[in-house]
C-alpha positions, 0 to 999 in steps of 0.5 A: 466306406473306406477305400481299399486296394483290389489287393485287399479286395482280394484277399478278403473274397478268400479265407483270410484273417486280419492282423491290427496295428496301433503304432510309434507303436504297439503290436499284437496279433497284428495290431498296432497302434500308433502312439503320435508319429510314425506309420503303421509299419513302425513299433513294439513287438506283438509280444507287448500288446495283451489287448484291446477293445474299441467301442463305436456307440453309433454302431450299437445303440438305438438309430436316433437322430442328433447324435454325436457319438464318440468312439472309445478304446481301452488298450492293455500292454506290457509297459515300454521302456520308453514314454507314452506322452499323456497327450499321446494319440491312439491309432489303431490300423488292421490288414488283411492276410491269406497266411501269404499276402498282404493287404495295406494297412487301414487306419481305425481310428485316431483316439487321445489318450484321457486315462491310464493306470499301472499294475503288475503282471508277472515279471512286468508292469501292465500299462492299461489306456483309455481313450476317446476320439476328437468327438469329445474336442467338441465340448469346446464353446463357439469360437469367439471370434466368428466371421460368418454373418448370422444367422448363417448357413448350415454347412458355414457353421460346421466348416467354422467350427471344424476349422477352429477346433482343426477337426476335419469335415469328411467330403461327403457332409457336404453332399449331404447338408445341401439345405442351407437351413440358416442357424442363428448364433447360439451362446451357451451351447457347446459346438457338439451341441451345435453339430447335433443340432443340425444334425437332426436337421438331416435326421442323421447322427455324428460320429468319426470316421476310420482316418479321424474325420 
């Protein structure tokens, strides 16, 4: 869950609507998205975003065990004048609005950029983008140079892998992967393997929360 000011609280108690944002930014019908740097706040006019569609399959398929879900986003806007990197970052964000107050703006996600194409539309060039979220970093192999002592614990084997591949772990896994089940060393197998492994230890899934953990 993410946490949220009594001021969003608030707003959504009544009749309200979301604005989004993905952001160095892009805006339409209130939502950015953020290309790399900046905040939520910065970015393109709402008049440059045609739309966009962010998939969470976790959230949609069978409750299988194991999983490691990654998230994707397909975003259409009105091609800037500046450079969108090709390594660039998505990052959507949403508020909440009575038509006179504001909430915060609350990120949904951070997705890398894998795909995009150009075309007309009217007087314009359409930029059309695809992305998916740091799961698909995990098709990396284990890191080489391990200092864990196999077989190892559990949580040691997440938390070396998250800090090799600079994915952080949410807070709460290490409230829930407690067992210390020992993992022996695996060669061959990629680290979303390996996280799906033991996920299903804890007959739970993976998948990336709203700020990119």
């Amino acid at each position: 869950m993410q946490k949220v000011s009594q001021e969003y609280s608030d707003i959504v108690a009544g009749k309200h609507s979301f604005e989004n944002k993905t952001g160095d930014s892009i805006t339409f019908g209130g939502v950015r998205i953020l290309v790399d740097s900046g905040g939520p706040d910065t970015g393109y006019g709402e008049d440059m975003l045609i739309s966009m569609d962010q998939k969470q399959p976790l959230l949609s398929d069978s409750p299988d065990v194991g999983k490691t879900c990654a998230g994707e986003i397909n975003l259409e806007m009105i091609r800037p004048y500046g450079d969108i990197p090709k390594r660039a970052l998505l990052r959507p964000y949403i508020r909440a609005t009575d038509g006179t107050k504001f909430s915060e703006w609350l990120p949904q996600g951070i997705f890398y950029i894998d795909k995009r194409s150009e075309g007309d539309i009217g007087d314009n060039v359409k930029l059309t983008l695809h992305g998916y979220d740091a799961m698909m970093l995990l098709e990396a192999d284990y890191p080489a140079e391990s200092k864990l002592s196999w077989p190892a614990k559990d949580i040691d084997v997440l938390k070396e892998i998250s800090d090799a591949l600079g994915i952080p772990l949410d807070s709460r896994v290490a409230g829930i992967v407690v067992s210390g089940y020992e993992i022996p060393f695996t060669t061959g197998y990629s680290c979303r393997e390996i996280f799906g492994y033991i996920g299903s230890m804890y007959a739970g899934s993976w998948a990336m929360t709203a700020s990119g953990e």
